[in-house]
N, CA and C atoms as an extended XYZ file, in Angstrom:
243
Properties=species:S:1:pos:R:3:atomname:S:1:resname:S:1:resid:I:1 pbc="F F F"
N       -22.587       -1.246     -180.839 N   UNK     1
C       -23.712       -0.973     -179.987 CA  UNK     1
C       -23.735       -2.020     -178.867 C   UNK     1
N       -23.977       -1.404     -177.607 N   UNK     2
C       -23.885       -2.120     -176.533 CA  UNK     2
C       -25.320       -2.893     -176.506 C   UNK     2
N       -25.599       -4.369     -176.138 N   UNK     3
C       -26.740       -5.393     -176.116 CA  UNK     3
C       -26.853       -5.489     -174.411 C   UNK     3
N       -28.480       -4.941     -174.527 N   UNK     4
C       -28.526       -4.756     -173.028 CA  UNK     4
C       -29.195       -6.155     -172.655 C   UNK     4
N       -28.735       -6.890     -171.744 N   UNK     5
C       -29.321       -8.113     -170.712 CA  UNK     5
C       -30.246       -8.155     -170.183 C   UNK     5
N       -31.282       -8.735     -170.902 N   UNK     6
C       -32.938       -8.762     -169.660 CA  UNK     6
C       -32.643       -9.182     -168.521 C   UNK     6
N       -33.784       -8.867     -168.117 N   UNK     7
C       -34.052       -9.234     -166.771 CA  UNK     7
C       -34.896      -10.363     -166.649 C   UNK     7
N       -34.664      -11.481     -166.292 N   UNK     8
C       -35.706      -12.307     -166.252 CA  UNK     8
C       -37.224      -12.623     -165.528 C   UNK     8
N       -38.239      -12.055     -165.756 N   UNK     9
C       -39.348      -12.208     -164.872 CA  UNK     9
C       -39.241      -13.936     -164.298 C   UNK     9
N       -39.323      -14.539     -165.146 N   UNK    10
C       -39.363      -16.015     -164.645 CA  UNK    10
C       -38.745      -16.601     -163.458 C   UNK    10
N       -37.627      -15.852     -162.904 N   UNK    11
C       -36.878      -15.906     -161.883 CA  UNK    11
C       -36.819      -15.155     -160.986 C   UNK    11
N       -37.635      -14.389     -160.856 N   UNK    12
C       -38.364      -13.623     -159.491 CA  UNK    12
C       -38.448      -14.483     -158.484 C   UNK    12
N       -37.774      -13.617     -157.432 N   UNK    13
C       -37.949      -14.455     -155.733 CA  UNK    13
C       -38.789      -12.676     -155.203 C   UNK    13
N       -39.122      -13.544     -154.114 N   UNK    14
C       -39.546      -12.428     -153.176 CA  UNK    14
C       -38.879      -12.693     -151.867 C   UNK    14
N       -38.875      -11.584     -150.883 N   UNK    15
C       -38.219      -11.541     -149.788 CA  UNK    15
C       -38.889       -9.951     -149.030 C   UNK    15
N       -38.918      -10.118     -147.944 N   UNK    16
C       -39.382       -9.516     -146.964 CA  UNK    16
C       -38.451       -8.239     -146.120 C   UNK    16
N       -38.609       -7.028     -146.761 N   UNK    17
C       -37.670       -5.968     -146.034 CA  UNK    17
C       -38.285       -5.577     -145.465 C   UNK    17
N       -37.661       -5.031     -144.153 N   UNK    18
C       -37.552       -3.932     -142.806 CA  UNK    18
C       -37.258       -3.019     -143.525 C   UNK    18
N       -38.360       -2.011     -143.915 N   UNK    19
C       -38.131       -0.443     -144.191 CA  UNK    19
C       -37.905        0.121     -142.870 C   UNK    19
N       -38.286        0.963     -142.536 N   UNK    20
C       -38.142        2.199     -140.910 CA  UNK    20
C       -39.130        2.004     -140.611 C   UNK    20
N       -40.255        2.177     -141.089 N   UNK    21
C       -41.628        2.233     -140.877 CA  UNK    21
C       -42.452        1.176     -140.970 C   UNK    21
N       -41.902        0.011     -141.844 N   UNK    22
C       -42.816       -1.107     -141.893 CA  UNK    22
C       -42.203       -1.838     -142.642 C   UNK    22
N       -42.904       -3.308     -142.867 N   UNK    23
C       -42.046       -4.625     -143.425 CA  UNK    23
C       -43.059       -4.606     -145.046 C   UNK    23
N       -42.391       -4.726     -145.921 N   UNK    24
C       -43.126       -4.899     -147.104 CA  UNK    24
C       -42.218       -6.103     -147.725 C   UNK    24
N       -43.270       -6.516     -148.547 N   UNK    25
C       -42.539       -7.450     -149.540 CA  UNK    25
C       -41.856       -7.025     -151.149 C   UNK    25
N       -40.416       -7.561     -151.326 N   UNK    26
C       -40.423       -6.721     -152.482 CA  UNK    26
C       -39.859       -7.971     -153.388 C   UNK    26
N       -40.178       -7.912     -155.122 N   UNK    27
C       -39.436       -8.755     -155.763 CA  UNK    27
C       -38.014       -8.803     -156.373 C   UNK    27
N       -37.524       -9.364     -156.376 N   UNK    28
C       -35.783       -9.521     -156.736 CA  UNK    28
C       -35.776      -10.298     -158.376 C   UNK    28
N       -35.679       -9.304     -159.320 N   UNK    29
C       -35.330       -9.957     -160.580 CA  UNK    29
C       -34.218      -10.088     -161.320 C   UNK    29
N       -33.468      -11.086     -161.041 N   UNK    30
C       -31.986      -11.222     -161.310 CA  UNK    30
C       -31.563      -11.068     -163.219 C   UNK    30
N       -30.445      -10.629     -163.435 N   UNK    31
C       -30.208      -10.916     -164.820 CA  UNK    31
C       -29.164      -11.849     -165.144 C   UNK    31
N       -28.842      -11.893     -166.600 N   UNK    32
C       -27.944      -13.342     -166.541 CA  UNK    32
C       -26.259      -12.518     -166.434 C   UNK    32
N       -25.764      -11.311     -165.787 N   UNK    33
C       -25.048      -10.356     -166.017 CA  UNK    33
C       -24.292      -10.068     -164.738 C   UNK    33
N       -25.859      -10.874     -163.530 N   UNK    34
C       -25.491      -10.884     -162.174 CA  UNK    34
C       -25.966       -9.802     -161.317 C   UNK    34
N       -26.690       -8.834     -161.946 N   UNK    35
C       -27.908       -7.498     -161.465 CA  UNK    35
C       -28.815       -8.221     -160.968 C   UNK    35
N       -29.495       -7.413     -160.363 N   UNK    36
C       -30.762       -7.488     -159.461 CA  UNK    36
C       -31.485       -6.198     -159.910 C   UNK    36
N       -32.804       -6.314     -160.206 N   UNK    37
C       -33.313       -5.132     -160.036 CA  UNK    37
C       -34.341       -5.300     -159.015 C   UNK    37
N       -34.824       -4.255     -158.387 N   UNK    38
C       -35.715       -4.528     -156.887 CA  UNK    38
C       -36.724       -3.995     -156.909 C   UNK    38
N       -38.211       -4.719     -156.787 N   UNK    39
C       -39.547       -3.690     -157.652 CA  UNK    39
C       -39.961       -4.127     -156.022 C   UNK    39
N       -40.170       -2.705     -155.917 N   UNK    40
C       -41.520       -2.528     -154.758 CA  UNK    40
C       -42.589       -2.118     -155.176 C   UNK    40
N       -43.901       -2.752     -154.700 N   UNK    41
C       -45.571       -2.320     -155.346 CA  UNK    41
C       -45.320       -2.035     -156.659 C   UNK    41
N       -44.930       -2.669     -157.645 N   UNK    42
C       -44.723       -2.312     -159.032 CA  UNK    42
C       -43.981       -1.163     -159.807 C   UNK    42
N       -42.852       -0.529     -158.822 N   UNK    43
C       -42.085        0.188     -159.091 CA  UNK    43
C       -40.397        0.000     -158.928 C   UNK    43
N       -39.383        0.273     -159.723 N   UNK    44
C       -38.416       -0.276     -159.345 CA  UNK    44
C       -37.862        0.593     -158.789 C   UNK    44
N       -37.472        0.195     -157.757 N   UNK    45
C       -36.579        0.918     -156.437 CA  UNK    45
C       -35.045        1.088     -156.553 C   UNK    45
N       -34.194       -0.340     -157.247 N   UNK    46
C       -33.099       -0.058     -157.545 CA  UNK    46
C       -32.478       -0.945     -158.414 C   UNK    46
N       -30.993       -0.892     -158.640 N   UNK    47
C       -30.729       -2.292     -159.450 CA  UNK    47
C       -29.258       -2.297     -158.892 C   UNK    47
N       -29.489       -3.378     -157.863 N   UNK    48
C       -27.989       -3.802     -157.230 CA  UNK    48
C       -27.069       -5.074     -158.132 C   UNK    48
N       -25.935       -4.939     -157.721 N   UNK    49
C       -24.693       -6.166     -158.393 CA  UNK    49
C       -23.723       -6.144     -156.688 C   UNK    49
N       -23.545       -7.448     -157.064 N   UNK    50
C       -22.336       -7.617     -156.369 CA  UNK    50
C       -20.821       -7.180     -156.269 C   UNK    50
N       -19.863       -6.258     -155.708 N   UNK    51
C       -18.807       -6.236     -156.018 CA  UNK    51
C       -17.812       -7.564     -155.466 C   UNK    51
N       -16.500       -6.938     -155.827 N   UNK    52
C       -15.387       -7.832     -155.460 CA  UNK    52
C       -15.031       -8.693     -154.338 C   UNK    52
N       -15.823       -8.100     -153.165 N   UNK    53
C       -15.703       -8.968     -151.782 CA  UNK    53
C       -16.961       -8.824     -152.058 C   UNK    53
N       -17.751       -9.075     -152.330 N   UNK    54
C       -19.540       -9.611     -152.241 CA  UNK    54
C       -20.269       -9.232     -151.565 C   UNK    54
N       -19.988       -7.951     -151.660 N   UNK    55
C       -20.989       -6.931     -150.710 CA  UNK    55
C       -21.898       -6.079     -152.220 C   UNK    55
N       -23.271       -5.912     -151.419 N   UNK    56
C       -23.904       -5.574     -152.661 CA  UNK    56
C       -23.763       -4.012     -152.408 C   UNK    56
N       -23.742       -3.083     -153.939 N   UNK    57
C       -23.799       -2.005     -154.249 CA  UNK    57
C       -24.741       -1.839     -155.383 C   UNK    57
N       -25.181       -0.311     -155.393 N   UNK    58
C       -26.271        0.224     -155.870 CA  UNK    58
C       -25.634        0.345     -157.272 C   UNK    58
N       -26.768       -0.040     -158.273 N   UNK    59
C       -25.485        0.388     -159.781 CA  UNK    59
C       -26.762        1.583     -160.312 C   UNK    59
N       -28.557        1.865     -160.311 N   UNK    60
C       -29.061        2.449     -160.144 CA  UNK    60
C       -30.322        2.903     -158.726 C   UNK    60
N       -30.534        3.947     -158.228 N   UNK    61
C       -31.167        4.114     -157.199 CA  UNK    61
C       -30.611        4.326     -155.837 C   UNK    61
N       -31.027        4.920     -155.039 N   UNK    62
C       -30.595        4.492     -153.387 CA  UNK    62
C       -30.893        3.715     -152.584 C   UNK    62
N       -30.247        3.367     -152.017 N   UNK    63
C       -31.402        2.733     -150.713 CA  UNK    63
C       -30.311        2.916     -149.559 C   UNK    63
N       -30.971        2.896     -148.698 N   UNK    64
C       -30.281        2.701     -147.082 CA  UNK    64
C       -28.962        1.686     -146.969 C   UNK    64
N       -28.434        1.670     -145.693 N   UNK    65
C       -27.276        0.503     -145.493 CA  UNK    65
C       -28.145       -0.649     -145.049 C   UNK    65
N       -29.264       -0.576     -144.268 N   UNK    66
C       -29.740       -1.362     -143.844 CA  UNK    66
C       -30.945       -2.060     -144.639 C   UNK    66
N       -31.153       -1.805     -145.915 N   UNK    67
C       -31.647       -2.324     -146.613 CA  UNK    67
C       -30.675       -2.983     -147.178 C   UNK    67
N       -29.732       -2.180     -147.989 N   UNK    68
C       -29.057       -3.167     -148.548 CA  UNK    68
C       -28.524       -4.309     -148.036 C   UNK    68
N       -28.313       -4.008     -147.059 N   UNK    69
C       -27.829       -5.183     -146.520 CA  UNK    69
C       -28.634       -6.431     -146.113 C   UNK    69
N       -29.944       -6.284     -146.028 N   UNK    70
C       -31.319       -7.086     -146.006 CA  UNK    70
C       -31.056       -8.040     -147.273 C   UNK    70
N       -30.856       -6.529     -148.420 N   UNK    71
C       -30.850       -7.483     -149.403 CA  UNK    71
C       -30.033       -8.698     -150.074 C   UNK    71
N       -28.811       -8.079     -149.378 N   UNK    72
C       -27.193       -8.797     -149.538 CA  UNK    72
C       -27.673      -10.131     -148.679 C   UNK    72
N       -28.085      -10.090     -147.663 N   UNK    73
C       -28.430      -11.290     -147.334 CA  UNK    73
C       -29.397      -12.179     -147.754 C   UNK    73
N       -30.498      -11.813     -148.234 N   UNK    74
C       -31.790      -12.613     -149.085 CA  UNK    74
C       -31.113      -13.003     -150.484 C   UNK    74
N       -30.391      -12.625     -150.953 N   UNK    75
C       -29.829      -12.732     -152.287 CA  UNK    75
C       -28.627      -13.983     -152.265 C   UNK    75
N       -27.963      -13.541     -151.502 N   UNK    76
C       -27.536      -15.218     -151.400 CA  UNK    76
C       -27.362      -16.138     -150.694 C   UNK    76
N       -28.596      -15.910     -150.079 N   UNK    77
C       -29.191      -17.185     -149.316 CA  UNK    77
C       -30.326      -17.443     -150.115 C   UNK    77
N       -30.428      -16.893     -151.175 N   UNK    78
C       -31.297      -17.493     -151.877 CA  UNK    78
C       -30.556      -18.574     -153.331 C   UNK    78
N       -29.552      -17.910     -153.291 N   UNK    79
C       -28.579      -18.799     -154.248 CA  UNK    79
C       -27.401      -19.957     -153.681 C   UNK    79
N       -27.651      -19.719     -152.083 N   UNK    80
C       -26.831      -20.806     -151.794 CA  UNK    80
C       -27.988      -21.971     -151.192 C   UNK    80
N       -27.014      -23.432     -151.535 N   UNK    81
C       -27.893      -24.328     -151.146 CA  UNK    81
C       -27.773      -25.358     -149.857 C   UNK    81
């Protein structure tokens, strides 16, 4: 049986996306696996990972290029120091 990896609330960042229509804030809850899951207004929107050249991809949900890529950038600039 496969052991699924929490998500850690404790390690929630927030960061600020450009939807089309407007800027909302959304939270980023990383796992120890290297996922992200992405809750907007208390709903989760998606759950990105990094691939091989370190561009982020969707592993559940959609989102835009230009989100993701919002997010690819808040994500590790939030882990680099």
């Amino acid at each position: 049986m496969l052991q699924q990896i929490a998500f850690i609330p404790q390690h929630q960042f927030h960061v600020l996306i450009n939807f089309r229509n407007d800027e909302r804030v959304v939270a980023i809850l990383p796992n120890e696996a290297g996922k992200f899951r992405v809750i907007d207004q208390g709903k989760v929107i998606a759950e990105v990972n990094f691939n091989e050249d370190s561009s982020v991809v969707c592993c559940q949900g959609k989102l835009e290029d230009n989100i993701m890529a919002q997010l690819a950038y808040h994500i590790k600039s939030h882990y680099t120091f």
